[in-house]
N, C-alpha and C positions, 0 to 999 in steps of 0.2 A: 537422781537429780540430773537433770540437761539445763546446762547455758548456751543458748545461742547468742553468737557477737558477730556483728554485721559489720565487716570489715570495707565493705565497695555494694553501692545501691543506686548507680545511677547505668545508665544505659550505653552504650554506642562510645559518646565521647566524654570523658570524662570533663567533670568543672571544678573549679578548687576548692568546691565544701565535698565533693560524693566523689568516689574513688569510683573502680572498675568493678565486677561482683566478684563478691567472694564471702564466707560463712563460715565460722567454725562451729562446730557442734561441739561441748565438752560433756562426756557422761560421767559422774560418777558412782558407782557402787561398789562392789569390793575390788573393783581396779579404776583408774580413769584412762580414759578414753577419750583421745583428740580427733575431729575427723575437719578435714577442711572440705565445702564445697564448692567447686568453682575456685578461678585463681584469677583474677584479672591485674592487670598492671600495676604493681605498686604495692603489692597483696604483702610482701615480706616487709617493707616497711610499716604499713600498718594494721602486720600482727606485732612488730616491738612497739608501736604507739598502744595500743591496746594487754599489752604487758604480756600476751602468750607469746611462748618460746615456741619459734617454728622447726626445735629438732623435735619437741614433744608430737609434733602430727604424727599419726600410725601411714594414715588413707586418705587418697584425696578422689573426690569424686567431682567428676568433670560432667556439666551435661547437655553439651556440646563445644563444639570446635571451632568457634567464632573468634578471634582476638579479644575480645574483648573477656570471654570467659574462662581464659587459657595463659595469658602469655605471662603470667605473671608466672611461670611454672617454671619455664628457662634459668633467672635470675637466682628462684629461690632450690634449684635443685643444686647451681652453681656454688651457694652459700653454704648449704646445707654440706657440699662436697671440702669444701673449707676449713670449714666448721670441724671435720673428721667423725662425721656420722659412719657408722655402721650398719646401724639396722634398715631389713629391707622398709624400702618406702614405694606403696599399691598407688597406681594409678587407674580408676576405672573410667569408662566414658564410651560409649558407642565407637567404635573401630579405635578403640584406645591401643593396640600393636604397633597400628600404621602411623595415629600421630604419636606417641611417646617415643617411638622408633626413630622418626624424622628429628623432633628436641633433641634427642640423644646426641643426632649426629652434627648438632649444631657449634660451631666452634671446636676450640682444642682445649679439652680439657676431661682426664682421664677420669672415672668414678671408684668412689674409695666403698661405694656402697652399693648393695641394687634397688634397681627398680624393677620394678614387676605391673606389665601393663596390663590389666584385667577388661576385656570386652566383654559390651553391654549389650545385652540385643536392645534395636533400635525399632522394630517393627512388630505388627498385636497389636493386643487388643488386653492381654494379660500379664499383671506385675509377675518378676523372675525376681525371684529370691537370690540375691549378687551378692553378700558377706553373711555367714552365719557364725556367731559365736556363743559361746553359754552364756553370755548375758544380755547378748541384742542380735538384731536382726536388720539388713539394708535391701528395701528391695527398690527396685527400678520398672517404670512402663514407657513405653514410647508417649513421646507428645509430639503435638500437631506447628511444626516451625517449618524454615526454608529448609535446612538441611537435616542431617540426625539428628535427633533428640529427645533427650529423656528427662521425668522428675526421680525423685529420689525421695524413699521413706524409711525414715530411721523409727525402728520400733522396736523398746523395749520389751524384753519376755515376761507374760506374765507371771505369779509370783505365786506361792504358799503361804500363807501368814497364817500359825498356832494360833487358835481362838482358845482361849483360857474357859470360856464360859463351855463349851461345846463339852473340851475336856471333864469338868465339873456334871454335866450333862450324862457323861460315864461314869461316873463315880470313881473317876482316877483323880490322883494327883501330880502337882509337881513334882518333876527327878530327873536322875540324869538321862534315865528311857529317852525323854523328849531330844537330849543328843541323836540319839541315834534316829530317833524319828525323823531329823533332817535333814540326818546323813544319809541315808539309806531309804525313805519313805516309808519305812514300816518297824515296827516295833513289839516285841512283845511282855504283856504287863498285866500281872498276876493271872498268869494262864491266858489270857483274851492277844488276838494280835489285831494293833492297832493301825491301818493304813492311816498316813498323812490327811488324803482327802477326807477322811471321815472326822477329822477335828480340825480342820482351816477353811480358812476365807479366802478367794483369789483376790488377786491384787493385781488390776488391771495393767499394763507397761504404757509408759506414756509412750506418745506416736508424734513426731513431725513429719511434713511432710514439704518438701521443694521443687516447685514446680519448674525451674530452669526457665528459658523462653518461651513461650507458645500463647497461641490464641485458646481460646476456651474450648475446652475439650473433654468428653466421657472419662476419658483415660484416668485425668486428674481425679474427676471426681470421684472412679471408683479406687484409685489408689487411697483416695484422703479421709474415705468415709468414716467419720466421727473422729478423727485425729484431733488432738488436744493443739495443733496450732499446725496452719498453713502459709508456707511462705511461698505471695504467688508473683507472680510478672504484671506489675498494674502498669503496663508503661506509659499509658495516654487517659488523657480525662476524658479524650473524647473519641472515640471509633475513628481507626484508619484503615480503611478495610486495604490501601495499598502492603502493610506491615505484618507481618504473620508476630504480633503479638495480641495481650489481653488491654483490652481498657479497665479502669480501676470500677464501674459497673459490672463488666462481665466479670470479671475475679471476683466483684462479690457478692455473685449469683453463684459461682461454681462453690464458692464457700459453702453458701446457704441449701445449694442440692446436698451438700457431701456434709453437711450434718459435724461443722469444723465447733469445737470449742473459741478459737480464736484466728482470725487474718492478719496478717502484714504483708502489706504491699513493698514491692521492691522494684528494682532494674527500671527507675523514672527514668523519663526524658529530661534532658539536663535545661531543656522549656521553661520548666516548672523550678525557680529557684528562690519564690520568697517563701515565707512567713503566711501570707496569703494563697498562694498555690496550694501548698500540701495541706491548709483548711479546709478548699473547696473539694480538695481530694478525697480528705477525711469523710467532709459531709456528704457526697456525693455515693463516697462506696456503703457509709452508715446509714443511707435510706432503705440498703437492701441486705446486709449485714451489719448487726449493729455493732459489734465488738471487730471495729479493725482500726488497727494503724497503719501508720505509715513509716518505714524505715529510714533512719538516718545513721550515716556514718559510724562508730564504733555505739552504738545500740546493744543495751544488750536484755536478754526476754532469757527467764529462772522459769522452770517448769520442775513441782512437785506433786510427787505422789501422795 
């Protein structure tokens, strides 16, 4: 199961409904798993408005080096240091050495914990598999902004699930064999040996995917292709072609090439602040994606398998 909670969704300058960006991803399966993306100003404040504890983050993934999508990282590594955290805390992000390095050196104040800056390549054409674990996968592709920058896709591993009927199908039964079948992938039962895949169903891993800043671009849409939910850059209703972002049309065109179960718009312009704004927004990206929203402040979007 993934909880995404959208901590900061406005753009540039913050206004006092949208914060700066920021995301936390929660996964759980037989561990949980906190990942923050992006950190923008204010970001440790409202993770305690939204009731996650910011010693629980593992990984924060940065995807680019804007102010706006960063600076909340100072404050909260300071608190964190406070706090008397121990465990190491990953920072990734396109030349994540050079800026984590410079944060480090900011102020007087000594670390009780590490940090570990993980560089992202920023340039391709091709996702780089950036955290691998036995139960999920982070991969990263460059997108198309002023400076470096990348999205990021968080995707669960797909899965083995015992089909009872299949079993029945062999004329076995249930027992403890089926232990061992899940420990081990094979099994042997009454004389015959039984590979897993010969009696399971896959089980697809749900996929998000986040687009950080950018204008529309290949990259996304090969990163996102059929991803159960895209969070992209809608920051203008209307093309600015001075801005190297997306309008909420083009994001949800890139949706509709890349074959997304669901869109949410993010990183507005703080322009757009009624009730009537993020309508026109709504309606406008649903003429060409029907299934999108639009993100608000502590949001939060339940993804099950």
């Amino acid at each position: 199961m993934i909880d995404v909670t959208f901590l900061g969704t406005v753009s540039g300058i913050p206004s006092l409904d949208r914060n700066h960006p920021a995301i936390v991803l929660e996964y759980s399966s037989d561990e949980r798993h906190f990942f923050l993306f992006d950190c923008g100003e204010g970001t440790q404040k409202h993770l305690m408005r939204a009731g996650i504890s910011f010693m629980k983050l593992q990984k924060i993934f940065i995807s680019h080096w804007h102010a706006d999508h960063f600076s909340g990282l100072i404050p909260l590594i300071q608190t964190m240091n406070l706090e008397k955290r121990s465990e190491e805390l990953q920072i990734y992000g396109p030349e994540a050495e050079r800026f984590v390095s410079n944060i480090l050196d900011l102020g007087y104040f000594g670390l009780r914990f590490p940090v570990a800056a993980m560089n992202v390549p920023f340039s391709g054409e091709e996702p780089t598999l950036v955290d691998n674990n036995p139960e999920y996968e982070i991969w990263s592709i460059p997108v198309f902004h002023t400076v470096p920058s990348v999205a990021y896709m968080f995707k669960e591993k797909d899965r083995l699930n015992i089909n009872l009927e299949k079993i029945k199908e062999l004329g076995l039964k249930r027992g403890t064999w089926m232990k061992k079948l899940k420990a081990d992938g094979v099994a042997t039962v009454g004389g015959k040996k039984i590979k897993i895949e010969d009696v399971s169903d896959v089980k697809l891993g749900l996929r998000v995917v986040y687009s950080g800043d950018t204008k529309p671009c290949a990259n996304v849409v090969k990163l996102a292709k059929g991803a159960d939910l895209l969070i992209h850059d809608g920051t203008f209703l209307e093309e600015d072609e001075g801005k190297a972002h997306a309008d909420v049309r083009q994001a949800a065109k890139v949706a509709a090439d890349a074959g997304v179960k669901q869109l949410i718009l993010t990183h507005l312009s703080r322009r757009y602040s009624t009730k009537e704004d993020i309508q026109e927004i709504e309606a406008a990206a649903r003429k060409i994606f029907p299934n999108t929203k639009v993100a608000y402040d502590f949001m939060k979007v339940k993804l099950k398998n």
